[in-house]
N, C-alpha and C positions, 0 to 999 in steps of 0.2 A: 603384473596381476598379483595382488594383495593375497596369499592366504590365510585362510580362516584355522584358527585352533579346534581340534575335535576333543568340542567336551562333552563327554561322556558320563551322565548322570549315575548318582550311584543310586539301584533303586532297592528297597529294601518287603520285606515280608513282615508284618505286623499280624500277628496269629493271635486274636485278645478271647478268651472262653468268659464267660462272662453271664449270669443267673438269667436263666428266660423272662421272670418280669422285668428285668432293663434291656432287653434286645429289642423290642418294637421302637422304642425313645433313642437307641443309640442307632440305630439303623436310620431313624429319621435324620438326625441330626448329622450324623454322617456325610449324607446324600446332603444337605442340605448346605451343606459346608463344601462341597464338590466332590468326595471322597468313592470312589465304589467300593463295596464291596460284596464278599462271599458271604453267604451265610446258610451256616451248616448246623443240625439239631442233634447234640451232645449228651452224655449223661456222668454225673460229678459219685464221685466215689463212696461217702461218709453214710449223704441221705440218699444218696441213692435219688436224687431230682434231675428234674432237668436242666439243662444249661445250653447255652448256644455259645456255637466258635464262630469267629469273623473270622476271613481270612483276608486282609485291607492290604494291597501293595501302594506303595508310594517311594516318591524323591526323599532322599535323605533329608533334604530342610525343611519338607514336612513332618517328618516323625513326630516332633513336639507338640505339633496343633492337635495331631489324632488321640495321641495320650492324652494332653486336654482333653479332648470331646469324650474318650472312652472315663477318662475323671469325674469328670462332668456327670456324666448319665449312668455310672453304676455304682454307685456308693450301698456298700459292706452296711448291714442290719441285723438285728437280733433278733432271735426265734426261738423258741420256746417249740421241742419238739417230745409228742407224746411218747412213750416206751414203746418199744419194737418187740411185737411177739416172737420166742424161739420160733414157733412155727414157721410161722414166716418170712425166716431168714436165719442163715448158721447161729449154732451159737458164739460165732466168733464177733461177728458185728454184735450182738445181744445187748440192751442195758436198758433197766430194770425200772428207772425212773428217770421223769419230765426232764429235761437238759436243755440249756440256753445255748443256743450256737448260734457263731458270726454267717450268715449265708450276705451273699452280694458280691460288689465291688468286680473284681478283672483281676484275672491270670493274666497279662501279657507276653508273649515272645516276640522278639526282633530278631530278624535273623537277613543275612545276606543274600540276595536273587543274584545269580550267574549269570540269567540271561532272560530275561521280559521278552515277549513277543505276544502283539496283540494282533489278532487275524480277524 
C-alpha cells in the first residue's frame, strides 16, 4: 500500500486597512476572485476618517494574487483638507491651514496562522 505525503498547507492572515471608499470595490473583487473575507469598520488616526480592515486568510501561493487585487482597488489620492478647529479637537492635532494629504492605498499585514479551523 502506497503512502501518501502529508502536505500540510501554510496558511497565512492578510490583515489589509484600507480607506472606506475602496472597500465596497475591493470586497467585490475579492469574492469575485474566490477570496473570503472579514470585514470590520475602522477609524485612521491623522483625520480622523473612516477606514475598513479585511481580515483575508489564504494558502501561501496565494498571497501574491490578493496583494494584487488589494493593488488593484486601493490606490493612495490627494486631498486637500480644510483647518481643524481648536475646539474641536486638542490643540495637539491643531493646524491652522488648508493641507494636501495622501489618503488611500492599504496598510497591509501578513502574518503566520498556527492553526485554521473552519466549523
Amino acid at each position: 500500500m502506497e503512502k501518501k505525503a502529508n502536505m500540510a498547507k501554510t496558511v497565512k492572515m492578510i490583515i489589509a486597512v484600507v480607506h472606506d471608499h475602496d472597500a465596497a470595490d475591493l470586497l467585490e473583487a475579492l469574492t469575485t476572485e474566490g477570496f473570503q473575507a472579514t470585514k470590520m469598520a475602522s477609524t485612521g488616526g491623522f483625520l480622523r476618517e473612516g477606514n475598513t480592515t479585511f481580515m483575508i486568510g489564504s494558502d501561501e501561493e496565494h498571497i501574491d494574487k490578493v496583494i494584487e487585487i488589494i493593488r488593484e482597488n486601493c490606490k493612495s489620492r490627494k486631498k486637500t483638507v480644510a483647518p481643524m478647529s481648536p475646539v474641536a479637537n486638542s490643540l495637539e492635532g491643531y493646524y491652522s491651514f488648508p493641507m494636501e494629504v495622501e489618503i488611500g492605498g492599504a496598510t497591509i499585514f501578513i502574518i503566520n496562522v498556527e492553526k485554521f479551523i473552519k466549523v
